[in-house]
N, C-alpha and C positions, 0 to 999 in steps of 0.2 A: 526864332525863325517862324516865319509865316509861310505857306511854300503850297502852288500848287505845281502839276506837272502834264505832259503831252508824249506821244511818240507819234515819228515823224510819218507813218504808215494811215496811221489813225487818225490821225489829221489834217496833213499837207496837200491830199490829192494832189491833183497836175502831176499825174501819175509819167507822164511822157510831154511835160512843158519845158521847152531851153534848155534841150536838150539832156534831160535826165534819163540813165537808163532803165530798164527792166530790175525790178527785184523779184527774188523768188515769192516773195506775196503777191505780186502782180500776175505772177505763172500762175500761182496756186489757185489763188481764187479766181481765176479767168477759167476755170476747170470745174464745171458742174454747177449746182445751184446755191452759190456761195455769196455774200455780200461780197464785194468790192471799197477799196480807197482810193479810187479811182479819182474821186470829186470828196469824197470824207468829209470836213469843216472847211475844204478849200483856205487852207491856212495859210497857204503859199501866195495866194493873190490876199489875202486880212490881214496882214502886219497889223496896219493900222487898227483898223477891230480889235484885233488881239491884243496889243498893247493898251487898249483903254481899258477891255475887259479887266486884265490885267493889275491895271493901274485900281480900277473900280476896287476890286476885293483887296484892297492894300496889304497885297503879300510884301514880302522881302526878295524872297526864292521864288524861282520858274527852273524845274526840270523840261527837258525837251531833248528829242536826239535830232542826231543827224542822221540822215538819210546817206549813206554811203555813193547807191549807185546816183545819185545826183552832183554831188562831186567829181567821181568818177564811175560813168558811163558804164564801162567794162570791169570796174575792181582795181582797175592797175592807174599807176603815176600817170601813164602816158597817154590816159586818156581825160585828162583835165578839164573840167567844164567849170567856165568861171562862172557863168551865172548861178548855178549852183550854189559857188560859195559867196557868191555875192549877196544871197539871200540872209543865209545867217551870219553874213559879218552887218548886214543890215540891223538883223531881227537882236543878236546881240549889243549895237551898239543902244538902240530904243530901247530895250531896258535899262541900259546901264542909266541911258539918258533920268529914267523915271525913279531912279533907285533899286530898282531890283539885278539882286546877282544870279546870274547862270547859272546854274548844275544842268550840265551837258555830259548826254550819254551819245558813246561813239557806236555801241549799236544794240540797237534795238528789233531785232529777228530779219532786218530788210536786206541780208545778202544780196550784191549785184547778183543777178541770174546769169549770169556769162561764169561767174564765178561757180557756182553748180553745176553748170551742164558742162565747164570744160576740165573740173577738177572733179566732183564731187563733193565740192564745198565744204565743210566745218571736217569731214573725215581725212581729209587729204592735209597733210604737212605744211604743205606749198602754203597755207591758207596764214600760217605763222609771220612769214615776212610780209605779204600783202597789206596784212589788217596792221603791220605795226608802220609799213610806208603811209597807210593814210592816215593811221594816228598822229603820225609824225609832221604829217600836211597840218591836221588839222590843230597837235599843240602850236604850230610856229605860227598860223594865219589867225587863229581865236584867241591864244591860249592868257594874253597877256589882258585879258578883258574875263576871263573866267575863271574860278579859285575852285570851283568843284570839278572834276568828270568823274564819270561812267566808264569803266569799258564796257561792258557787257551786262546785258539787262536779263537774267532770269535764266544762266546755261542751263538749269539743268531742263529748262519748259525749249529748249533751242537742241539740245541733243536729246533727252528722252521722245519729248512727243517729235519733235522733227524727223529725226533719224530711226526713232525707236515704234510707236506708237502710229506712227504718220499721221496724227489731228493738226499739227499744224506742220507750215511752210517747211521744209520745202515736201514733205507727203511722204516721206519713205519709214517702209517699213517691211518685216522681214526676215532680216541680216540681226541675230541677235548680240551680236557683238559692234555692229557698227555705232549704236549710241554713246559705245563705252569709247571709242575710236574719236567718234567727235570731241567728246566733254574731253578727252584728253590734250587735245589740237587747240580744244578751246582756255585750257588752262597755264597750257605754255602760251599762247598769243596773249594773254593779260598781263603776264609773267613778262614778258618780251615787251608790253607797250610800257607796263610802271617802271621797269630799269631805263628804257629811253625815257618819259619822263625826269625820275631819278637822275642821271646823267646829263640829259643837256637841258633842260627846261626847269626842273625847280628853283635852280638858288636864282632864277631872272624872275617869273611868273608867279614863284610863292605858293601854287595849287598844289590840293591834295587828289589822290586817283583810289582809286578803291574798285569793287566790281560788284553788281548786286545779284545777290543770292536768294531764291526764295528756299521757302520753308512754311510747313504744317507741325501742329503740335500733334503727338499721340501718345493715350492712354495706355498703361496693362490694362488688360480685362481681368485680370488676378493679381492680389500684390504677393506673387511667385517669384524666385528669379528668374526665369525661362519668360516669361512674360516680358519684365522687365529688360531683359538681355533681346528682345526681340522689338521692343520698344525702339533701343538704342541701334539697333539694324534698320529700321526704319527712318531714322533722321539721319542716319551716317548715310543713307540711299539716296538722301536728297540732297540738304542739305550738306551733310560732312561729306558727300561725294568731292565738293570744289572746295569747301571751306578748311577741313585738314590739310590739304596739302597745301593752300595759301598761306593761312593763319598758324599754324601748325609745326610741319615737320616735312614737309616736301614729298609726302605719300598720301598714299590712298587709305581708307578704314580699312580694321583687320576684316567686319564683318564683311564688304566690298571683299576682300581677296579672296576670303573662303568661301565666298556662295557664286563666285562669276569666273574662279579659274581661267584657265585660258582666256577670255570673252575679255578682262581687263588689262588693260598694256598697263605696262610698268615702267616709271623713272629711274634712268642711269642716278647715281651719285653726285654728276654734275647737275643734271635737271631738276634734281631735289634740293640742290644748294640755290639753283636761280629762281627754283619756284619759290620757296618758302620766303612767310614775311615781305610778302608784295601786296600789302595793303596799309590805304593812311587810316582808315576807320571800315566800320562793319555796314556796310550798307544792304539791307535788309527787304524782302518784300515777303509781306503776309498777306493772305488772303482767307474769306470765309472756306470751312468745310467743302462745300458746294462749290467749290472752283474747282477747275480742271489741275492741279498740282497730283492727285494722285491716282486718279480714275482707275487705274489697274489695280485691285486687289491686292496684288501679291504686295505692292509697295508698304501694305500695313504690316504684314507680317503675322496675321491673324489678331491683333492691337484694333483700338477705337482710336479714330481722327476725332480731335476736339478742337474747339473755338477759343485757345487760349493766348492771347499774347505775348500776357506777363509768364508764361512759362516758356513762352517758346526766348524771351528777353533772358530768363532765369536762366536757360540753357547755356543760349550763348556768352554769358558769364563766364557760366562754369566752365566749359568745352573749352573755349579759346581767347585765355587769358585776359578775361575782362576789358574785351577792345571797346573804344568810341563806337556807339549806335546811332546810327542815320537809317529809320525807317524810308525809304524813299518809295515805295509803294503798298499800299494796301486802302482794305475796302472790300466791298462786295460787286459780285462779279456776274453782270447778267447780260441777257443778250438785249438785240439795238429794240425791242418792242419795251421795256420799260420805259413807262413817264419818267420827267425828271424829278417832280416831285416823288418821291418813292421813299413812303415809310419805311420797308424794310431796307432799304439803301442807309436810311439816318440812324437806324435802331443799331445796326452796325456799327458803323463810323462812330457814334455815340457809344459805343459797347467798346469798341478800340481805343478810345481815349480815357476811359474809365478804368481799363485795365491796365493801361501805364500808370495813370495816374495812382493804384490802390499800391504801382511798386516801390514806387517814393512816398507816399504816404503811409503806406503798414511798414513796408522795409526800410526806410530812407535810406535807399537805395540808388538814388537818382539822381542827377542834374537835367533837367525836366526843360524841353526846349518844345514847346506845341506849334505845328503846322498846323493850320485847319484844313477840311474838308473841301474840295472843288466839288463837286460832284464827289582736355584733350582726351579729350580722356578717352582711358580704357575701362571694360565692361562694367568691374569693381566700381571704380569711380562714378560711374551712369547709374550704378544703384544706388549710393549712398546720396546722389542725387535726388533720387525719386522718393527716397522714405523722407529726408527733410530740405527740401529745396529752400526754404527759408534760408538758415544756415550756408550752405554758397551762395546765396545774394548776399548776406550783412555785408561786407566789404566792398561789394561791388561802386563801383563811380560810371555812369552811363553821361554820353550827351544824344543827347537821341532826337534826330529831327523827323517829324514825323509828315510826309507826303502824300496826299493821297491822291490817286487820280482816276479819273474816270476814263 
C-alpha cells in the first residue's frame, strides 16, 4: 500500500458553502488569535486538483474524513444537506475512477457545534446514537465504494486536550473528570457504530472499521520495578485508556482505576460484553516527542518520552494480542510557518521507516506494507516486557500500513 491522507477541517475550507454547518473548530478558532480552515487548501472547490495530485504521487490509499456538520448541519438526520454528501460521493467516486481505494474517517475532531452547545458534546450519552445515525448515513450512501473506515481519529487528543486540557476544540477545561466522561461516550459510540457495521453492512460491503489510537513510547529512568510499573501507567493513560477496553476485555486499566477513582465511569457487564473485540485491525497514530500527545507532565509518570516506533509496534504485540497494524498517521508535527521542504520533517519520516523496517529485519517480525511520506497485560507482564522485548516480538505477524500525513 501506497497511501497518503487529509482531515476534512484541515483542508476543505468552505467553512459555511451549501449549506454546511458550524463545527466546534469553526467556534474555536473564530476565538482569539488562532489560524482558521476557513479557506485551509480549499479542497472542497479542488477535487479535480486533488485527484491529479493524487494521481501524480501514484498512491493506492487516500485517508480523508468527513466532515459531519456538512452532511448534517445540526448533527441530527433531519437536518440533511445533500450537497454535502454530494461532494464526497463525488470525491469518492474519482478515485475510485484512478484506482485508489478510500480509507475514510467518520470523525476527525469537527463536532457539529449545535451538538456542543446543545448537549455538551463528546460528555453527554445523547452523543451515542447521533454519531451511529450518521454512521449509518454514511455506511449506506459511501460504503459499497470503500473497504476501510475510521471512526474516530485520535479519542484520547478529542477528550484529554478537548475536555481536559482545553488546547484543542471544543476549549474546556476545568471539570477534572469531564475528560474521563467523554473518552467513555466516545468509546461506546465506536462500539455502537462497528456492531451496526457488523450487523447490517458487512456481509454486502466487505469493509473493515477499526478506530485510531494514538500513542507515545516511554522509557524507566531506572531499570527499577517502580519505574517500570510507572512506565506501563503511562501508556495505559493514553493509549490503553481506549485500547483495553476495545482490544481487550471491555474495561478500563487497573492503573486508570486506582489513580482517577471516582473521576472514571465504569462499564455494566453488558457494556463490556458490547464493547470488547470491536475492532478489524490496530489502527495506529505516532507522532514525534514534540507533539502535543502528552504536554502535561503528570502523563509521564516521572518516565522519559522517547522517539520509538518499533517499541511502541513491540508493545502493541504484546498488550493486545498481536492485532493487524495500520499506522495511518504519523510524522512530525510543526506549526503552518514551516517550509515544505523541511529537513527535520524527512529526517523523521526517514527515522520512521527505518524503524519498522529494523522489526522485520532484526525480528522478522513483520509482513511489511510501506506507505510513503506526503508531506493485555498486567503489571508482571509489562515488565518481562521491558527486560526483553525481543522475545514478545519473535512470533508476532504485523500488516502494517503506514500513513502519513501532513
Amino acid at each position: 500500500m501506497w497511501s497518503v491522507g487529509t482531515a476534512a477541517y484541515q483542508t476543505e475550507g468552505a467553512f459555511q458553502k451549501d449549506g454546511k454547518g458550524l463545527s466546534i473548530w469553526d467556534t474555536f478558532t473564530s476565538a482569539g488569535n488562532r489560524g482558521t480552515g476557513e479557506v485551509a487548501s480549499d479542497s472542497y472547490h479542488s477535487v479535480h486538483r486533488d485527484i491529479h495530485l493524487i494521481q501524480k504521487l501514484k498512491v493506492t490509499h487516500y485517508r480523508f474524513s468527513i466532515s459531519w456538520p456538512r452532511i448534517f448541519p445540526n448533527g441530527t438526520i433531519g437536518s440533511y444537506n445533500e450537497a454535502g454528501a454530494s461532494y464526497y460521493i463525488n470525491l469518492i467516486h474519482r478515485l475510485k475512477r484512478i484506482g485508489v481505494e478510500p480509507v475514510v474517517t467518520l470523525y476527525h475532531w469537527d463536532l457539529p457545534d449545535t451538538l456542543q452547545r446543545l448537549y455538551g458534546g463528546w460528555s453527554n450519552p445523547i452523543l451515542v446514537d447521533l454519531f451511529k445515525e450518521y454512521a449509518e448515513f454514511c455506511f449506506r450512501t459511501f460504503g459499497d465504494n470503500v473497504k476501510f473506515w475510521i471512526t474516530i481519529d485520535n479519542p484520547f487528543v478529542v477528550a484529554w486536550h478537548g475536555y481536559g486540557t482545553g488546547m484543542v476544540a471544543p476549549g474546556i477545561k476545568g471539570d477534572p473528570g469531564l475528560p474521563f466522561r467523554a473518552g467513555h461516550t466516545l468509546i461506546k459510540a465506536h462500539a455502537a457504530v462497528w456492531h451496526l457495521y457488523d450487523n447490517k453492512f458487512r456481509q454486502k460491503q466487505g469493509g473493515k472499521v477499526s478506530i485510531a489510537l494514538g500513542s507515545h513510547w516511554i522509557s524507566p529512568r531506572k531499570k527499577s520495578k517502580e519505574n517500570i510499573k510507572a512506565c506501563q501507567c503511562s501508556l495505559d493513560f493514553v493509549l490503553g485508556w481506549f485500547a483495553k477496553p476495545l482490544f481487550i476485555d471491555g474495561d478500563y486499566p487497573a492503573c486508570m482505576k486506582k489513580n482517577l477513582s471516582s473521576n472514571l465511569p465504569s462499564f455494566t457487564e453488558a457494556e463490556k460484553r458490547e464493547i470488547r473485540n470491536t475492532t478489524d485491525f490496530f489502527a495506529l497514530s505516532f507522532g514525534s516527542v514534540l507533539s502535543f500527545q502528552l504536554i502535561n507532565d503528570s502523563l509521564k509518570f516521572g518516565q522519559t518520552e522517547s522517539l520509538s516506533l518499533r517499541m511502541v509496534l513491540y508493545w502493541i504485540n504484546a498488550e493486545y494480542n498481536s492485532p493487524k497494524i495500520f499506522i495511518v498517521e504519523n510524522g512530525w508535527f510543526v506549526n503552518g510557518n514551516t517550509k515544505t521542504e523541511d529537513a527535520k520533517n524527512m529526517y523523521y519520516m526517514k527515522r520512521f521507516i527505518m524503524e519498522t523496517l529494523k522489526c522485520r529485519l532484526e525480528e522478522k517480525a513483520f509482513v511489511l506494507v510501506i506507505v510513503p511520506p506526503l508531506g493485555p497485560g498486567d503489571v508482571d507482564n509489562s515488565v518481562s516486557f521491558y527486560d526483553n522485548p525481543s522475545a514478545n516480538a519473535k512470533q508476532a505477524l504485523y500488516n502494517i500500513l503506514l500513513c502519513w500525513i501532513y
